[in-house]
C-alpha positions in Angstrom: -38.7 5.4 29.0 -38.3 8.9 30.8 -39.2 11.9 29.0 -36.6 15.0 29.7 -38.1 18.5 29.5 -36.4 19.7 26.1 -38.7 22.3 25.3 -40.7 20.1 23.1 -44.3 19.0 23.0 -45.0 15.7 25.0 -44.2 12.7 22.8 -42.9 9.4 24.4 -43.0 6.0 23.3 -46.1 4.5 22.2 -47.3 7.8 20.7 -48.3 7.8 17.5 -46.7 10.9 15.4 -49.0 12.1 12.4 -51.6 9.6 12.9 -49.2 7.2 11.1 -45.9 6.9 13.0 -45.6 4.6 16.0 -42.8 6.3 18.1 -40.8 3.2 20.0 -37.2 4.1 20.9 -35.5 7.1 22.0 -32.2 6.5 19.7 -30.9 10.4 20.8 -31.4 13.9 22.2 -29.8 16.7 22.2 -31.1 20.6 23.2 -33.8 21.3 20.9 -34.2 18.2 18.7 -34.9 14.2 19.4 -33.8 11.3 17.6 -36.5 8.6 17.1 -36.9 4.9 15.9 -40.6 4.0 14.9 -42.4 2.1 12.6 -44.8 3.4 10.2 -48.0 1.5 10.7 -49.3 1.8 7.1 -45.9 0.0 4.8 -45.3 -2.2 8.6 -41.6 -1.1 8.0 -39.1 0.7 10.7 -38.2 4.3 10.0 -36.4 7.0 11.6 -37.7 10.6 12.4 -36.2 13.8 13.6 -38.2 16.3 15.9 -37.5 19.6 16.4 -40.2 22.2 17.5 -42.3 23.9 14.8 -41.1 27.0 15.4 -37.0 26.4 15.5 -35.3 28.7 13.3 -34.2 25.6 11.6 -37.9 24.0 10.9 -38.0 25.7 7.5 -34.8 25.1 6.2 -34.9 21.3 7.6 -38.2 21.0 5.5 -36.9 22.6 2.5 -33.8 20.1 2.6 -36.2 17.3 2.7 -37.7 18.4 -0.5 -34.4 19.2 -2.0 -33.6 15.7 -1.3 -36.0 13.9 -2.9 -34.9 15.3 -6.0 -32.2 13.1 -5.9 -33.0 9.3 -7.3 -30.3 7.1 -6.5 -30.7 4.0 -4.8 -27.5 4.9 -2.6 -29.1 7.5 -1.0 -31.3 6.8 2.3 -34.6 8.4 1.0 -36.5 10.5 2.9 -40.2 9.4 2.9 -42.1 12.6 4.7 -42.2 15.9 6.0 -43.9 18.2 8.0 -45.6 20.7 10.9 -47.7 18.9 13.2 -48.9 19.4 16.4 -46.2 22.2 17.4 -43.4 19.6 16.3 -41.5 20.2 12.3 -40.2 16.2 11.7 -38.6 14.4 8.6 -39.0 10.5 8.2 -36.2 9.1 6.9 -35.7 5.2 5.6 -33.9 3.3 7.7 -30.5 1.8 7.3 -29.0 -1.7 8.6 -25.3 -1.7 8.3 -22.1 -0.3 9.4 -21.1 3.2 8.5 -16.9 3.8 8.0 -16.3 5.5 11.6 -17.6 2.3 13.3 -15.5 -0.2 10.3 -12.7 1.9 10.9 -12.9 1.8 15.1 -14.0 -2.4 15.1 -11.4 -3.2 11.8 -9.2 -0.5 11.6 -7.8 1.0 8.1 -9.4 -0.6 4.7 -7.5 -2.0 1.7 -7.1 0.8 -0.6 -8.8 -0.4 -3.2 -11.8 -1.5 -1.4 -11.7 2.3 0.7 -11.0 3.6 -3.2 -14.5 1.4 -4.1 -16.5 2.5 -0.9 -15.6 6.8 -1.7 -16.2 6.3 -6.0 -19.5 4.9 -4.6 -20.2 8.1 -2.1 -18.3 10.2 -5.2 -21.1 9.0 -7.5 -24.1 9.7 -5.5 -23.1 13.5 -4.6 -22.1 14.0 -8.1 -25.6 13.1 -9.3 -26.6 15.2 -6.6 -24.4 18.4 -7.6 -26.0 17.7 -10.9 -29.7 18.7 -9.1 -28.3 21.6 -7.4 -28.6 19.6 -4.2 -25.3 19.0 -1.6 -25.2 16.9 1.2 -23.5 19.3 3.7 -22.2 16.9 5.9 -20.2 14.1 4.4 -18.5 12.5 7.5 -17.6 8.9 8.3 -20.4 8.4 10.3 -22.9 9.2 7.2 -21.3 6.8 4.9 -22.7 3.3 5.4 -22.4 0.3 4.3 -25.4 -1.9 4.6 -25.9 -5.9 5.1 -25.4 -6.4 1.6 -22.4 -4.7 0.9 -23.8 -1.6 -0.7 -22.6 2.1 -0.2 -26.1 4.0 1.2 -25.5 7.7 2.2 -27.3 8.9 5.3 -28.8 12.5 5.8 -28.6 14.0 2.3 -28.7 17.8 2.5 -31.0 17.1 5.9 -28.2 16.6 7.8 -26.7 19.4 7.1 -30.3 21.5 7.7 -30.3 19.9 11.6 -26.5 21.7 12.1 -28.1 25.1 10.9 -25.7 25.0 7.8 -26.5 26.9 4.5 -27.6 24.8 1.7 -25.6 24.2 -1.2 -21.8 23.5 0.1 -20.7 21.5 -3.0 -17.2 22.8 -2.0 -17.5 20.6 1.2 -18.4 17.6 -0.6 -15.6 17.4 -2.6 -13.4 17.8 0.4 -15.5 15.7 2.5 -14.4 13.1 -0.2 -11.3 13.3 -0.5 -11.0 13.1 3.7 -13.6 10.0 3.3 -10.5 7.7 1.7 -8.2 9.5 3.4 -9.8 8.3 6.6 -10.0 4.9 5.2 -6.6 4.4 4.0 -5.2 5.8 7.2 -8.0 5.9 10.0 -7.6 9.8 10.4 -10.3 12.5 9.6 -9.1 15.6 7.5 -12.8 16.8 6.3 -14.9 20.1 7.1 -17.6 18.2 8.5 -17.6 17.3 12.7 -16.7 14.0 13.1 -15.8 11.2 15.9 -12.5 9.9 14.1 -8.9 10.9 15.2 -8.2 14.2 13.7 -5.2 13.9 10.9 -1.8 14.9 11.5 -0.8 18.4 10.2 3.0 19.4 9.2 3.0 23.5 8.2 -0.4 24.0 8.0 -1.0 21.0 5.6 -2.0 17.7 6.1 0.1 14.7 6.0 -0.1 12.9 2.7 -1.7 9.1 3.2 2.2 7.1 2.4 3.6 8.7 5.4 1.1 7.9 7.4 0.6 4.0 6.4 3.1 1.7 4.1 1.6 0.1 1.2 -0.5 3.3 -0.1 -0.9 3.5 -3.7 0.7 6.0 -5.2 -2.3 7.7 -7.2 -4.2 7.3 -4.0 -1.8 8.9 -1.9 -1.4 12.0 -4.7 -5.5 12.0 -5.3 -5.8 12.8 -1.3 -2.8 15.5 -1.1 -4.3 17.3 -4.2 -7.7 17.5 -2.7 -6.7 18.2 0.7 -3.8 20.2 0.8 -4.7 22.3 -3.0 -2.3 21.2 -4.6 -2.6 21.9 -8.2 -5.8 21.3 -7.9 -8.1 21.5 -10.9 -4.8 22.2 -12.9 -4.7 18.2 -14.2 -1.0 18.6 -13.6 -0.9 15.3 -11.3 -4.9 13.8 -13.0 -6.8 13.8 -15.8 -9.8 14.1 -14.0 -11.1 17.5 -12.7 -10.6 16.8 -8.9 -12.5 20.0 -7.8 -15.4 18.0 -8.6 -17.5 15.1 -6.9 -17.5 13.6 -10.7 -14.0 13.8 -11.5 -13.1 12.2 -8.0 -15.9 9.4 -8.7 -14.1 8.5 -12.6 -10.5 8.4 -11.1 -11.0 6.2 -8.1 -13.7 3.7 -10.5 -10.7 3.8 -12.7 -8.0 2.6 -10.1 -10.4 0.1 -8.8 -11.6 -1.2 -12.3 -13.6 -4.3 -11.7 -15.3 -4.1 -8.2 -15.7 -8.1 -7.9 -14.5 -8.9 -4.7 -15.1 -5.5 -3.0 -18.3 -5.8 -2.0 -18.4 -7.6 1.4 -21.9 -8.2 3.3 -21.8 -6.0 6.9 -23.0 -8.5 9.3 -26.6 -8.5 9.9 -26.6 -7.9 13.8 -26.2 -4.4 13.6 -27.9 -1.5 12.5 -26.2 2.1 11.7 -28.7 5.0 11.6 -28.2 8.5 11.9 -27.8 10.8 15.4 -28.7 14.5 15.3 -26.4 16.2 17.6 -27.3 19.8 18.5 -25.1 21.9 16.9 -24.7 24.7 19.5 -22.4 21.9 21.5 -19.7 22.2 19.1 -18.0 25.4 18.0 -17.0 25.8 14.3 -18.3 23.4 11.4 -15.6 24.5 8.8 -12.9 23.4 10.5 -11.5 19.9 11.5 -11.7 19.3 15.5 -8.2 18.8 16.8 -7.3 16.4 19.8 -7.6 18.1 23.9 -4.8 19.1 25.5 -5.8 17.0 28.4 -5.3 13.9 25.8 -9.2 13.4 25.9 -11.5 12.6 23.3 -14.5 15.1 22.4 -17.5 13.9 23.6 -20.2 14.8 20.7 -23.0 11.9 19.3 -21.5 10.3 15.7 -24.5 10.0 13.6 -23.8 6.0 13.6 -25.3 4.4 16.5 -25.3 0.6 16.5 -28.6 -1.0 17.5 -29.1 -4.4 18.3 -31.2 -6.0 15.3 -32.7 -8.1 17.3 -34.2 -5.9 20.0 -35.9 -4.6 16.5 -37.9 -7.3 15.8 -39.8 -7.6 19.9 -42.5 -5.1 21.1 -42.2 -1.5 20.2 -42.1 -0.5 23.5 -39.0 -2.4 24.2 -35.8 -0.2 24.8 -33.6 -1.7 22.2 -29.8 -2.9 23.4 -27.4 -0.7 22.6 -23.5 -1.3 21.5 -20.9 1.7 22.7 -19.8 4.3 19.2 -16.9 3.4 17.2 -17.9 -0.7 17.6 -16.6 -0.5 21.3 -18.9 -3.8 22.8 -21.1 -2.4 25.5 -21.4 -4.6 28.8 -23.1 -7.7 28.8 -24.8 -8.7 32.0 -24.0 -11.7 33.9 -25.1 -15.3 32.7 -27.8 -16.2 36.0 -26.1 -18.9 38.4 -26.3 -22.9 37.2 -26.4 -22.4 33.1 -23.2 -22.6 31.4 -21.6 -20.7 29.3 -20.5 -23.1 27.1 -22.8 -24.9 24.0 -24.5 -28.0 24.7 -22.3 -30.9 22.7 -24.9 -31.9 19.5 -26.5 -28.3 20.0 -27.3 -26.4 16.8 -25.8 -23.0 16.3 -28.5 -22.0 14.5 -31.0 -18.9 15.7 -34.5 -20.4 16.3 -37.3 -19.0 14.1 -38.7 -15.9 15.3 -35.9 -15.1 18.0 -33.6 -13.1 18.6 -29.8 -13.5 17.4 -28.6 -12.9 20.7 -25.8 -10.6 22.4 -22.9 -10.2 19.8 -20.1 -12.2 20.7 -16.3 -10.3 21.4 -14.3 -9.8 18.7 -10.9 -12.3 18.4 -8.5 -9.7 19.3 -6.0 -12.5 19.9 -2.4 -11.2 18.5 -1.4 -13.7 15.5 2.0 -14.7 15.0 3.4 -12.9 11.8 6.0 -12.8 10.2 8.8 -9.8 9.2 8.6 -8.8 5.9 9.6 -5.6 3.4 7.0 -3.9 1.0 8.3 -3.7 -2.5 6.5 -1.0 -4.3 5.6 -1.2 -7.7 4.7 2.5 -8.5 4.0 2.5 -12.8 1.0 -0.2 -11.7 0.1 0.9 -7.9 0.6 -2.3 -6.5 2.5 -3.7 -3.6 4.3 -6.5 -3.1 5.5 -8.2 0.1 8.8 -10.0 0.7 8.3 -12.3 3.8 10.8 -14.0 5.6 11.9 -17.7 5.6 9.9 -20.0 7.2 12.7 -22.2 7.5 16.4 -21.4 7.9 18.3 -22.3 4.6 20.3 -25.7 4.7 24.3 -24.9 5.0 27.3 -24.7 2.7 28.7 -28.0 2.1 31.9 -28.1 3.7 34.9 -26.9 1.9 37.1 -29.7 0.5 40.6 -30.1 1.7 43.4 -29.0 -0.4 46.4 -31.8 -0.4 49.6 -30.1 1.4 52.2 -29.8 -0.5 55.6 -28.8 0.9 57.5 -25.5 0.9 60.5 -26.9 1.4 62.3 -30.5 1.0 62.2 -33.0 3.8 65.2 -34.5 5.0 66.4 -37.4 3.4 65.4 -41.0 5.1 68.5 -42.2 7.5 71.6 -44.3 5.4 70.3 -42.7 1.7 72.7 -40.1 0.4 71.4 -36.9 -1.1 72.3 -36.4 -4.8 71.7 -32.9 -6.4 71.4 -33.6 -10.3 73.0 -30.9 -12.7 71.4 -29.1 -15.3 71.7 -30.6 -18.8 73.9 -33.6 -16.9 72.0 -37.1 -16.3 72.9 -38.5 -12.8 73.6 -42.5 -12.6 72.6 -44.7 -10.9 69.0 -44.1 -9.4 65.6 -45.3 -10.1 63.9 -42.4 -8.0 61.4 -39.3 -8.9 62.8 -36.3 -8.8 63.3 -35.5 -5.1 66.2 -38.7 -4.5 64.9 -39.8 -1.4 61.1 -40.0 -2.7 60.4 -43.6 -3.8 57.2 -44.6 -6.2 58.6 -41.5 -8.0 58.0 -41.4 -12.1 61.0 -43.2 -14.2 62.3 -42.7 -17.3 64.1 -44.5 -19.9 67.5 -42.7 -18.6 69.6 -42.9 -15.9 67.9 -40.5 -14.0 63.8 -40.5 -13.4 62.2 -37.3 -15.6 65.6 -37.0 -17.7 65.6 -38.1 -21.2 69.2 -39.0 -22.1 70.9 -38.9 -26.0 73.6 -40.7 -27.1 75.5 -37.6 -26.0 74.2 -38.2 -22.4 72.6 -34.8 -22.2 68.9 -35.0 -20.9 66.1 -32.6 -21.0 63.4 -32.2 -19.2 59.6 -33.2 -20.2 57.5 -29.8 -20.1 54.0 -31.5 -19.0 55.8 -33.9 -16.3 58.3 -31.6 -14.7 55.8 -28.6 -14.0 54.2 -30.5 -11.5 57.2 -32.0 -9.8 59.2 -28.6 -9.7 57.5 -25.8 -7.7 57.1 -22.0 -9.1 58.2 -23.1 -12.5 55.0 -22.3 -14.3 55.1 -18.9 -12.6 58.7 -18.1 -14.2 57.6 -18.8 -17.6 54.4 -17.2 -18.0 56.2 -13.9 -15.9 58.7 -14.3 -19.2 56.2 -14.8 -21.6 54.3 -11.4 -20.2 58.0 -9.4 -21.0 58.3 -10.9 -24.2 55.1 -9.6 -24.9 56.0 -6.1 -23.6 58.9 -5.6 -25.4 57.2 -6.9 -28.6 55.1 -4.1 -28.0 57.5 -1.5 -27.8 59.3 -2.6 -30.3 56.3 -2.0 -32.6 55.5 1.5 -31.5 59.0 2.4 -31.7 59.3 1.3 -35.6 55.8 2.8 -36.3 56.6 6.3 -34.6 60.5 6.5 -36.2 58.3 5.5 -39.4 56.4 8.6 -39.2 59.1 10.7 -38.5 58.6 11.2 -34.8 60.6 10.4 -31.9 60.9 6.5 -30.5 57.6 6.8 -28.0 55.4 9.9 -29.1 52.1 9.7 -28.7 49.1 11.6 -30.3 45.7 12.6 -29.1 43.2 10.5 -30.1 40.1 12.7 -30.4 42.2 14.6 -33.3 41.4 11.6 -36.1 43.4 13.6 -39.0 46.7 13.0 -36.6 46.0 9.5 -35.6 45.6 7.4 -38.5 45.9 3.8 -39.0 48.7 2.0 -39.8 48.0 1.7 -43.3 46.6 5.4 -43.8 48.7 7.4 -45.4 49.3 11.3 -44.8 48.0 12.2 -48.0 44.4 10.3 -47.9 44.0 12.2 -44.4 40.9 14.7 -43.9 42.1 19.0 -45.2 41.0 22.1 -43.5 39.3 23.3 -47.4 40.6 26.3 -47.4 38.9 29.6 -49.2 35.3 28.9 -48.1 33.1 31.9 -47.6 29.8 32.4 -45.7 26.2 33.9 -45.7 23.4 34.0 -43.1 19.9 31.8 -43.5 16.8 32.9 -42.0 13.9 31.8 -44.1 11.1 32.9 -41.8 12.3 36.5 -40.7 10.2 38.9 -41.7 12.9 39.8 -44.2 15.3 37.0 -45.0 18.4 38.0 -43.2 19.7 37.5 -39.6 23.1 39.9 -39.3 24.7 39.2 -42.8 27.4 42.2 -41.9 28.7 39.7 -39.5 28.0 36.3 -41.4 31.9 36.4 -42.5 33.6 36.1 -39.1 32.9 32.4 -39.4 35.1 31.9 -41.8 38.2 34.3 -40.6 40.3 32.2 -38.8 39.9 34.2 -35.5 37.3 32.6 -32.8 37.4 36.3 -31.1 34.9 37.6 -33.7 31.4 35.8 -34.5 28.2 36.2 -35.7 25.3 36.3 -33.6 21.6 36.2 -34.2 19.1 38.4 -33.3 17.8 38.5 -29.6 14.6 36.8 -29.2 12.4 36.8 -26.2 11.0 33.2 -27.0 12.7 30.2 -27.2 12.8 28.6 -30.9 10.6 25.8 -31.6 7.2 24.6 -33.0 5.5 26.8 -30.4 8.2 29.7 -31.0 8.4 32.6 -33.0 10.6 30.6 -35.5 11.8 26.7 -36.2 15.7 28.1 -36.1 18.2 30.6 -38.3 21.9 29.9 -39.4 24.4 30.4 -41.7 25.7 28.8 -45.2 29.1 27.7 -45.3 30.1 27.8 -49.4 33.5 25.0 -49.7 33.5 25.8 -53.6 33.0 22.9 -54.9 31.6 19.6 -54.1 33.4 17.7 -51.9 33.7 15.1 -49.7 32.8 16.2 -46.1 34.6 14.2 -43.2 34.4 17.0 -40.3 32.8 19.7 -39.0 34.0 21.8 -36.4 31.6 24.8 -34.7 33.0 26.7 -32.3 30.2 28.7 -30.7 29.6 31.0 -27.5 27.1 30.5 -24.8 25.3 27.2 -23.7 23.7 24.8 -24.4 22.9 25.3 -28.4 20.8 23.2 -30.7 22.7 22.8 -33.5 21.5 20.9 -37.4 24.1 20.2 -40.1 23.1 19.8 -43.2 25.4 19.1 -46.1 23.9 20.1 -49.7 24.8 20.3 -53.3 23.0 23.4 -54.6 22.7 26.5 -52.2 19.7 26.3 -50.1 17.3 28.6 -49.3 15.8 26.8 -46.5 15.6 23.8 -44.0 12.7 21.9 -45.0 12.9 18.8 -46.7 16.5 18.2 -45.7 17.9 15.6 -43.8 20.6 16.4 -41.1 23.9 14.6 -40.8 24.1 16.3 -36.8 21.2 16.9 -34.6 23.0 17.6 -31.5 22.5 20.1 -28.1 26.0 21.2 -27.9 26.5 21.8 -23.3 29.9 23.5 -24.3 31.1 25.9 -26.5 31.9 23.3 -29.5 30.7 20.8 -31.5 33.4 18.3 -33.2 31.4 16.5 -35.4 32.6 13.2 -38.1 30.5 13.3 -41.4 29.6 10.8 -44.0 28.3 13.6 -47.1 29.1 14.7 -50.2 28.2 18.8 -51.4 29.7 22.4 -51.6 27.1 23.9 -48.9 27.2 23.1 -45.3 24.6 24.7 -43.3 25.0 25.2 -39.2 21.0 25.1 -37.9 20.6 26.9 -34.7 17.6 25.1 -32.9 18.1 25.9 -29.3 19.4 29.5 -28.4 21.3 29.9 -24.5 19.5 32.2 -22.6 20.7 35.6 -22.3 19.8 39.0 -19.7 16.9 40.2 -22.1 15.6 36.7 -24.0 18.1 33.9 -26.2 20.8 34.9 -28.5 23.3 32.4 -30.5 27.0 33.1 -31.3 28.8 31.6 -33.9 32.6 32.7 -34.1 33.8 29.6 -36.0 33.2 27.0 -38.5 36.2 24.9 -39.6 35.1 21.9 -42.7 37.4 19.3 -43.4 36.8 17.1 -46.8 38.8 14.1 -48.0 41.9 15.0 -50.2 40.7 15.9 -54.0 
């Protein structure tokens, strides 16, 4: 393998690294750092190293990361297993990962299921929280440092190292979070919207802001699609407005997404074992700002820069060391297989096993089926109170027609003419013709017969015949029409008849009508005008305002509910907070006195300014509060009155204000009337 002049002391493959570490592959370079596979020759097990010279600005900090990260026991993080100066070169052994990391699922499968991208980022959530718990951060949470492994398992690659190989500062906790939250974004829509560099397809931006996941892709969730918008566009964030988790923290993000996924069974899905995800170190002088997401070229062409998932043949692994492993294209693009030699076949052997023979290799990995299925057209039905979503496919098969309308038998409109030699003989009303044998039409044999002279006639001694009801309705056309449109007058004048005798009753003219929301002026039939509802007349008033500091509220105005004149009121205090349990008070009102017990039907309250809470209470002794009473009205009056029918007996009617209108310097109620109507004494 050739050896470019990078600045760095001679080490190719074969070399041994520390007296321990058998350097075989080359897996990337980049100005002032290399990339390794080898195999650590004490444990027999592969790992992965980064080089960069001993005396890089970035030697200390990448060795103090290393130390950082070992704080951090979680068996979801891709340890690192050594560290140090040696020979002119700083390097950090990491253990090495077999799997798939998201950027390469997301180019080879496109966008995840939510709720298995909501499992894969709890999982990722989980591991930096117990990191942020340590004081350590990762730095650097892309796509292409989330893996999943051969078993299914979320392993994070290059905790807080990764971040030490860009030059970054320690610590960015900040970035995880948002990292996170661009982690399922990414999955749920195959867009990246991080801090962190990476390979995937910058997200769409509207305003400044990204574009939440459900207008991007049908089918989001709908706590999915608000989690990402909170933590990527700040909304409300950390407020709990939209959560009850604290999403401005890796902790809060892991309990919310656990709790939309619930149980994970079924989420965890093996990677397939041909292919190994480890991560790249890219120099960071090739790229310009960290902080910010990279945006698409003008020219349309992607950035080139090194994800830190490469895909590495397994089974170039498992031959001699110095064998330069076979390598598959980033983002799960297939690289080139060469030509099968002339005279073997492509195809398998008929009987031969497709099993891989011990000890070799698995082979190059087949294409993937990119074959376009039939489908079928369908509508999402969202179901947003349990984020789910339903489909609604189309018929396979075409539904079976209507069965055929039946035909009607014709009847006809008018009379045929009569059959050639039969006269035509138009019966009289009331007046039995002689002499026939026919139905009702004369010329129409097979007709229906009666025992008179005439068919459908019944004849008397007197020879008067009347017609049957049931049989001539069918015979005559229209008939049945002309009676029921008689029937429906006969009914009508009924009717008028009835209102007329009922209005001259009451001493009003033949069709007056009254208003029926006024109940005193439209009473039944067998109401009389003396059992109707009275205006009580003599009442007099006083404020109530138990909780003021002193128990008043305006008692120099309190009478102008009982004057007769809705141009004068009585108004409460103004308040600069709204009443209510977290207000200055419950409410204030006033005391209507009738006099005497009676028998309250109606209250009207005529008020000014909207809406008002209003409470009436009707009582027996005077009260000196609210509490403990139980309202007959609990409205919020929009208008300016409240018309209210009653069911209570007592001499004290209290009006409640609960809700003031809002007025230029805080809330203030008006009262200007309050009109009580009791059952005659």
């Amino acid at each position: 393998m050739g050896e470019p002049d990078s600045g760095l002391p001679r080490l190719r493959a074969g070399d041994v690294l520390a007296g321990r570490y058998l350097v075989a592959d080359l897996l990337g370079e980049s100005r002032g750092g290399r990339f390794w596979r080898a195999e650590d020759q004490v444990l027999a097990r592969h790992v992965a190293v980064h080089v960069i010279p001993a005396d890089d600005e970035r030697a200390e900090g990448l060795l103090e990361a290393a130390r950082l990260s070992a704080n951090v026991h979680d068996r979801r993080v891709l340890r690192v297993l050594d560290a140090d100066r040696v020979d002119g070169l700083c390097y950090v052994v990491n253990e090495w990962g077999a799997g798939s990391s998201l950027d390469i699922m997301i180019a080879r499968d496109g966008t995840l299921p939510p709720r298995r991208a909501a499992h894969l980022v709890a999982e990722a959530a989980a591991v930096c929280a117990a990191a942020h718990e340590v004081g350590v951060a990762h730095g650097r949470l892309a796509p292409e440092n989330l893996l999943v492994d051969h078993h299914g398992s979320v392993r994070i690659i290059g905790l807080a190292v990764e971040a030490a190989l860009w030059g970054l500062p320690p610590g960015r906790t900040s970035s995880d979070v948002t990292d996170l939250g661009a982690l399922l974004y990414a999955g749920l829509t195959g867009r990246w919207a991080g801090v962190s560099r990476s390979a995937v397809p910058p997200a769409h931006q509207v305003g400044g802001r990204v574009l939440r996941p459900r207008k991007v892709r049908a089918g989001v969730p709908r706590l999915l699609d608000d989690l990402c918008d909170e933590i990527l566009n700040g909304v409300v964030i950390g407020t709990h407005a939209r959560s009850p988790y604290d999403l401005a923290t890796a902790r809060g993000i892991a309990d919310a997404l656990a709790d939309f996924v619930g149980d994970p069974t079924g989420l965890v899905v093996p990677e397939p074992e041909r292919t190994m995800s480890i991560p790249v170190f890219v120099d960071p002088e090739a790229v310009e700002s960290e902080e910010q997401p990279e945006t698409e070229p003008d020219d349309g062409e992607q950035p080139q820069t090194e994800p830190s998932g490469t895909l590495v043949d397994e089974g170039a692994l498992a031959g001699e060391v110095g064998q330069e492993p076979t390598r598959r294209a980033d983002h799960g693009q297939e690289a080139e297989e060469p030509p099968a030699p002339e005279g073997v076949s492509d195809s398998t052997p008929e009987g031969a096993s497709d099993a891989t023979p011990e000890g070799g290799s698995d082979g190059p990995p087949e294409p993937l089926d990119r074959t376009e299925q039939p489908t079928q057209a369908g509508m999402p039905v969202f179901d947003d109170e349990r984020d789910e979503v339903a489909w609604i496919s189309a018929r396979s098969e075409k539904p079976p027609p209507p069965p055929p309308f039946e035909e009607k038998p014709e009847r006809p409109l008018f009379a045929p003419d009569p059959p050639e030699g039969r006269p035509v003989r138009t019966p009289r009303p009331g007046v039995a013709p002689t002499g026939s044998s026919d139905s009702y039409w004369p010329w129409e044999g097979g007709g229906r017969t009666s025992t008179g002279t005439h068919p459908g006639v019944s004849t008397t001694g007197s020879g008067i015949g009347i017609f049957d009801d049931d049989e001539d309705d069918d015979g005559v056309p229209g008939r049945n029409w002309l009676r029921l449109a008689a029937l429906v007058a006969a009914g009508i004048l009924l009717l008028v008849a009835t209102v007329v005798a009922f209005n001259l009753g009451q001493g009003r003219s033949a069709l007056e009508f009254e208003d029926a929301a006024e109940p005193e002026t439209t009473p039944s039939s067998t109401q009389s005008a003396g059992t109707r509802p009275q205006v009580v007349e003599g009442t007099s008033a006083t404020d109530l305002d138990p909780q003021g500091d002193t128990p008043e509220e305006n008692p120099d105005l309190v009478a102008n509910v009982v004057d007769g004149d809705p141009a004068t009121t009585w108004r409460t205090s103004t308040y600069t907070q709204q009443f209510g349990p977290a207000g200055l008070k419950t409410g204030v009102g006033v005391v209507v006195d009738l006099g005497e017990v009676r028998d309250v039907r109606r209250v009207t309250v005529t008020l000014a300014g909207e809406p008002t809470g209003v409470r009436l209470y009707v009582t027996e002794t005077a009260p000196t509060g609210v509490a403990g009473l139980v309202p007959v009205v609990d409205e919020l009056v929009e208008g300016t009155e409240l018309d209210a029918q009653v069911e209570a007996s007592g001499q004290f009617v209290v009006v409640w204000l609960t809700q003031l209108p809002a007025v230029d310097d805080g809330f203030r109620g008006e009262v200007a009337e309050v009109v009580v109507r009791a059952a005659a004494s």
